[in-house]
Structure formats: C-alpha cells, structure tokens
N, C-alpha and C positions, 0 to 999 in steps of 0.2 A: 543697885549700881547707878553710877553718876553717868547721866548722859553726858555724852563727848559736847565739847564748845557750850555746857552749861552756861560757863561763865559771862559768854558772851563773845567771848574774844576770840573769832573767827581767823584762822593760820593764813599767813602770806604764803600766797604761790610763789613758786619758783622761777614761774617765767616773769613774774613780775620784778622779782629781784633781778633777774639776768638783765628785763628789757631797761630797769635803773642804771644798770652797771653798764650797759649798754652804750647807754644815753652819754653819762660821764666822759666815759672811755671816747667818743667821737667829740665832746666837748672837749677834751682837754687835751687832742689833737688838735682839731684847726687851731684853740688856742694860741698854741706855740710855732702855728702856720707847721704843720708837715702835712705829709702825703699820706696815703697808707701803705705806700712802699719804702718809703724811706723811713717810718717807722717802722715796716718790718727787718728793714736790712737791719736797725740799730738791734731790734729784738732778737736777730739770731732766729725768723720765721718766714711764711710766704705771707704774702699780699692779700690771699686768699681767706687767712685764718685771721686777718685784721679787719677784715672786712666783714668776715662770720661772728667776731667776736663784737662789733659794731652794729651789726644788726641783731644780736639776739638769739643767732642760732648757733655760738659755739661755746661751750659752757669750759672756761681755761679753768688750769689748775688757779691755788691760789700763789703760788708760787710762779708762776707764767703771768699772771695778774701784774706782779709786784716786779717782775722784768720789765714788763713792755711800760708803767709807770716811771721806772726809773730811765726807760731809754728817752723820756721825755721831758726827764728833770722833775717829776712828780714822787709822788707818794700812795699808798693805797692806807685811805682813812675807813673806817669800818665801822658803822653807827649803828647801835641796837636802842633803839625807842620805842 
C-alpha cells in the first residue's frame, strides 16, 4: 500500500485557506473605504459575523461569500494552483 503524501505534496489546511480568504475579504473592504457595518447592512448580516469572517473564525457559506462580495462591487475569484 502507498503511503499517504508519498508524492510529496503535503494538503493545505483549512485554516490556512479561511485565514487567505480572510485577509482578502478585510482588503477589499477598506479598499472601497466601508465600515464593517455598513458592509453588513448591505449584506443583509450583523457586524459581528463580518468581523468573524475577517478574522478567520467564521467559515461562510460560498454563497454568503459571493453576497457580501457583491455588496462591495466585487467578485469571488477562486484559484486552484
């Protein structure tokens, strides 16, 4: 039997992915200069869950994603490299 990660190619965490998506998500806020309230009001959410979503600890749908993007004039691009 083949050992796991033979290959070499060691699996990206998840919190690594969130804490990217993260990162974005707060960049492409101030960007467009808002708040995280007035981002949330446009997303139809609390304050709270923009704020969890910008730090890393709240894992949105992808569809929730692609809301609170649009409420900022954006797009959600999704790169597999």
């Amino acid at each position: 039997m083949r050992k796991r990660y033979e290959d070499g190619i060691v699996p990206q965490s998840s919190t690594e992915a969130r804490q990217e998506a993260a990162r974005q998500l707060k960049e492409a806020r101030l960007a467009v200069n808002l708040t995280q309230q007035v981002l949330a009001d446009r997303s139809g959410t609390q304050k709270s869950n923009i704020s969890r979503m910008e730090s890393g600890k709240y894992n949105p749908t992808l569809d929730f994603l692609v809301k609170v993007a649009e409420s900022m004039g954006k797009r959600v691009v999704i790169r597999i490299e």
